[in-house]
MMTF fields as JSON, N, C-alpha, C and O atoms, coordinates in Angstrom:
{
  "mmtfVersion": "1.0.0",
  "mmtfProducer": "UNKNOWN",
  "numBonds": 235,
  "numAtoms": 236,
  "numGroups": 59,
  "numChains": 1,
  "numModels": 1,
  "chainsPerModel": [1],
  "groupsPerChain": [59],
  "chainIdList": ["A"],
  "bondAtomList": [4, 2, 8, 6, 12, 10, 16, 14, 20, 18, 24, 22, 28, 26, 32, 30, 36, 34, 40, 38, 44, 42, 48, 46, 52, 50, 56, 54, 60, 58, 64, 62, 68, 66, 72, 70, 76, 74, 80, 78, 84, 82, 88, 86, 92, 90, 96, 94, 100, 98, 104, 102, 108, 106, 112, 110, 116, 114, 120, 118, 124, 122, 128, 126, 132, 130, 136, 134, 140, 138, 144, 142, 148, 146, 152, 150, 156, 154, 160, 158, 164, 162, 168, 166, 172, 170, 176, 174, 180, 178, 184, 182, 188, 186, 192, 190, 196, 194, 200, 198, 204, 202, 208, 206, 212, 210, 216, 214, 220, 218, 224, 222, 228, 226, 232, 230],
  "bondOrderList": [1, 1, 1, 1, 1, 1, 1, 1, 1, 1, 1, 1, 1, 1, 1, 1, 1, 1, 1, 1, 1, 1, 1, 1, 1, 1, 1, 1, 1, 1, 1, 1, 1, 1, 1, 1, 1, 1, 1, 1, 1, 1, 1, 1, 1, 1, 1, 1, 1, 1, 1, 1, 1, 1, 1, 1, 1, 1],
  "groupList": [{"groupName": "UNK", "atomNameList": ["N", "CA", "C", "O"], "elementList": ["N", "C", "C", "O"], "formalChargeList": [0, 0, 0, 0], "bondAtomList": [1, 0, 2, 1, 3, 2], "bondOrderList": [1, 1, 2], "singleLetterCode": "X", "chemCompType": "L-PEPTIDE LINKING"}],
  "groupTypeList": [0, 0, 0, 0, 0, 0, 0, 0, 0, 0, 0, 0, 0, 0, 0, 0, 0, 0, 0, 0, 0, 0, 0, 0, 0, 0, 0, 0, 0, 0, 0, 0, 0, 0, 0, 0, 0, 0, 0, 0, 0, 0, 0, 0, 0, 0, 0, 0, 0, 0, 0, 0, 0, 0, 0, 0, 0, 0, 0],
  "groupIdList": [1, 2, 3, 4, 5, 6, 7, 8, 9, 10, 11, 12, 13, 14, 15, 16, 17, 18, 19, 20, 21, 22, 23, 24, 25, 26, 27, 28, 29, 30, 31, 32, 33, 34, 35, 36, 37, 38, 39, 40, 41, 42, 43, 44, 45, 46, 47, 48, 49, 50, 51, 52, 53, 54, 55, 56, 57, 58, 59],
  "secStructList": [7, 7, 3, 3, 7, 6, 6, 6, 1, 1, 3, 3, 7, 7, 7, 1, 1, 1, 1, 7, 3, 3, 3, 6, 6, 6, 6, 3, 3, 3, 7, 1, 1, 7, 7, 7, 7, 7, 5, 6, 6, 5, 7, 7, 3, 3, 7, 1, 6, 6, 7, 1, 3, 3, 7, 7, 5, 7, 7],
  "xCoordList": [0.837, 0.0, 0.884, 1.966, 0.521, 1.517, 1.018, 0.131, 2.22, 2.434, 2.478, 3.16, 2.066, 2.527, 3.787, 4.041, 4.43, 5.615, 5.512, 5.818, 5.171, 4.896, 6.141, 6.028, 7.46, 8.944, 8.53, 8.035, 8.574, 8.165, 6.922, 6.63, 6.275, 4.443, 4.316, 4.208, 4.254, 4.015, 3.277, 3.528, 2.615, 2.887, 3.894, 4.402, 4.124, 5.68, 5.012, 4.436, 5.178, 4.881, 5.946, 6.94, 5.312, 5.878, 7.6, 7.84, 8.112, 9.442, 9.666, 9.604, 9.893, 9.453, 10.823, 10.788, 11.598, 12.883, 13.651, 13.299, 14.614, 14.738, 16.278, 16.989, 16.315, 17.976, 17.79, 18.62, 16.324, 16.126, 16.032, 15.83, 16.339, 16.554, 15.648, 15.206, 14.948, 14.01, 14.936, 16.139, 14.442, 15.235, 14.041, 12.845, 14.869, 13.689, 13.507, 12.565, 14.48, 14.273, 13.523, 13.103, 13.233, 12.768, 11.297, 10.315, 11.288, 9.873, 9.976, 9.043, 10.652, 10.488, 11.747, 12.751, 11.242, 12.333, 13.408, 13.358, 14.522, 15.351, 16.372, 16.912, 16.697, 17.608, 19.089, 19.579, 19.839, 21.759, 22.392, 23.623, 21.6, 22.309, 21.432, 20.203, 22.252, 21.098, 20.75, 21.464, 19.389, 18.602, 19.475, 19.75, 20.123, 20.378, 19.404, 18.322, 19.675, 19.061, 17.903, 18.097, 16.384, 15.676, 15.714, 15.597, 15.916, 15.413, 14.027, 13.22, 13.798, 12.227, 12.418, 11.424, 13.513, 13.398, 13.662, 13.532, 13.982, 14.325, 14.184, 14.387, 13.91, 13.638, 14.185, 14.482, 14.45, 14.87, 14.475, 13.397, 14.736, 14.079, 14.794, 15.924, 14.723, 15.588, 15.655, 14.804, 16.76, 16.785, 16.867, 17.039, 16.786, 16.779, 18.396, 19.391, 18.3, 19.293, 20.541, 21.341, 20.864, 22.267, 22.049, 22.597, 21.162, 20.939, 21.448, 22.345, 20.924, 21.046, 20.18, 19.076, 20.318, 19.371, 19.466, 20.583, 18.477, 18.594, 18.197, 17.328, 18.546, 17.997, 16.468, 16.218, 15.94, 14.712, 14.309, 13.721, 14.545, 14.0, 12.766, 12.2, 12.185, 10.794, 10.375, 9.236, 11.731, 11.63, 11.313, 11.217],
  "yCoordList": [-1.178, 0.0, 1.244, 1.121, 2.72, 3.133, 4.312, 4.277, 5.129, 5.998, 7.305, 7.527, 8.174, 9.355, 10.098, 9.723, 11.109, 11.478, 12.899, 13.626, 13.604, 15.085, 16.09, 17.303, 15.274, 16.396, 15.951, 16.905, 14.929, 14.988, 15.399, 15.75, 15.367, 15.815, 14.877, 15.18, 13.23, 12.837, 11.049, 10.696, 10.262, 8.801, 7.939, 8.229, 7.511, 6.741, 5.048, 4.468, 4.534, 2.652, 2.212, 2.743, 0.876, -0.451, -0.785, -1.597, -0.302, -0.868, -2.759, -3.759, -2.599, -4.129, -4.86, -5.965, -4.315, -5.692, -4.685, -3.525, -5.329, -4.84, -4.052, -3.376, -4.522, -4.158, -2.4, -1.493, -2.451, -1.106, -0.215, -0.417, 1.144, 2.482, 3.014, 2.637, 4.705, 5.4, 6.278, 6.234, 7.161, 8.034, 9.575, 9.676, 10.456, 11.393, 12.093, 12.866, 11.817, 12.933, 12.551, 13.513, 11.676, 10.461, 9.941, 9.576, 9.953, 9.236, 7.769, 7.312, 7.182, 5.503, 5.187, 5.864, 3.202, 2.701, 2.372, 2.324, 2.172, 2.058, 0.643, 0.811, -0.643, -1.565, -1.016, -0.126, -1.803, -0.933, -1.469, -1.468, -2.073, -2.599, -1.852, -1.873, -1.257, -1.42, -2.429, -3.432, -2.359, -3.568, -3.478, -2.364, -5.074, -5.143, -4.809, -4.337, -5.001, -4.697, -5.465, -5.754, -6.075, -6.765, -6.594, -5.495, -7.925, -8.278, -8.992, -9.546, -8.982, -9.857, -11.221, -11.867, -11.718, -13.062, -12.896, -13.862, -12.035, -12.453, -11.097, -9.977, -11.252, -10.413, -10.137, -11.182, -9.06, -9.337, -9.869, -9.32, -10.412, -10.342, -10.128, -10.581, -9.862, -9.089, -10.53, -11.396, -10.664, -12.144, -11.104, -9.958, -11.228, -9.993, -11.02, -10.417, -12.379, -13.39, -12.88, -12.467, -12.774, -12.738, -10.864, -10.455, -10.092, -8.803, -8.496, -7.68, -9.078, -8.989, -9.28, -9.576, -9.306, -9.296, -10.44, -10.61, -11.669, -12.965, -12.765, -11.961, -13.147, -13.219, -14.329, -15.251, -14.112, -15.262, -15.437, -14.511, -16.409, -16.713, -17.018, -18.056, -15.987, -16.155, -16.529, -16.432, -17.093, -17.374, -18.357, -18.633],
  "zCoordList": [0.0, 0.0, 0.0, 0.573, -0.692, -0.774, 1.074, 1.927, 0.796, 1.971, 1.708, 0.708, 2.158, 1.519, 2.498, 3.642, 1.857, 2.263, 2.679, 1.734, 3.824, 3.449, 3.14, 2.961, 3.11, 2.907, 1.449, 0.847, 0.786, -1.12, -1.506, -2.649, -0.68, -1.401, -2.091, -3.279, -1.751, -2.456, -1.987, -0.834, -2.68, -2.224, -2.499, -3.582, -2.263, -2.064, -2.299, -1.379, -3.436, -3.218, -2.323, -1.826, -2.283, -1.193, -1.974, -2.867, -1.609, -1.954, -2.372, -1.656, -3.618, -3.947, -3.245, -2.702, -3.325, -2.964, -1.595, -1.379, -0.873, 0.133, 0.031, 0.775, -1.212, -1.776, -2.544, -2.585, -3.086, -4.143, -2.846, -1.648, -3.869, -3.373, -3.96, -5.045, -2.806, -3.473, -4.311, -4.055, -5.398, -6.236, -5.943, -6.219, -5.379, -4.777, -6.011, -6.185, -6.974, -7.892, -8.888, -9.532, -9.218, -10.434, -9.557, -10.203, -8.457, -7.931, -8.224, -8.883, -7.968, -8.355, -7.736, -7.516, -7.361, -6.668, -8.127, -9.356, -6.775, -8.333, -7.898, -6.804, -8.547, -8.6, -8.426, -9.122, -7.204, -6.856, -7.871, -7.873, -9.013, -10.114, -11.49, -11.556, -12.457, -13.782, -14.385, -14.392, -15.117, -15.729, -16.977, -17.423, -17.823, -18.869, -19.841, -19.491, -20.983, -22.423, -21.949, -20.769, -22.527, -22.703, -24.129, -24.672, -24.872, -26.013, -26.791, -26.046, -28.03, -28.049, -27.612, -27.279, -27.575, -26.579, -25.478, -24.726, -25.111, -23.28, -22.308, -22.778, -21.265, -20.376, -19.126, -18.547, -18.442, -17.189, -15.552, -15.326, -14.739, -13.292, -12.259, -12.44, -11.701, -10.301, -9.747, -9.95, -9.037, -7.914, -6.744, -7.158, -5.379, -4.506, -3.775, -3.372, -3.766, -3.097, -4.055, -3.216, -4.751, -5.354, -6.074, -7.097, -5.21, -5.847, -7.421, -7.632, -8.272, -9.594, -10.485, -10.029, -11.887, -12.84, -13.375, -13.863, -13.545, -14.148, -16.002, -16.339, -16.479, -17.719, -17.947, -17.17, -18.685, -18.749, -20.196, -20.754, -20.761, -22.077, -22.444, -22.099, -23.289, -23.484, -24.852, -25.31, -25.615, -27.279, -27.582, -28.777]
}
């Protein structure tokens, strides 16, 4: 559920992983890693256990 913040004026969502960071300036959580490319076959997923991005084949 989200929260609101009264120093941002704003609601704030549930922080999905316990590893992401808020970005005050951007409004969204953000991964301590960047997301690779996603291609039409494959996609990314966060593992939160090895804080990184798995690849997933969807071809």
């Amino acid at each position: 559920r989200d929260r609101y913040d009264k120093d941002q004026d704003a609601f704030i969502p549930p922080q999905p992983f316990p590893s992401w960071i808020w970005n005050v300036e951007q409004g969204y959580w953000e991964a301590p890693v960047e997301c690779p490319e996603i291609t039409k076959t494959t996609f990314q997923r966060w593992n939160e256990e090895t804080t990184s991005w798995e690849e997933v084949d969807i071809g």
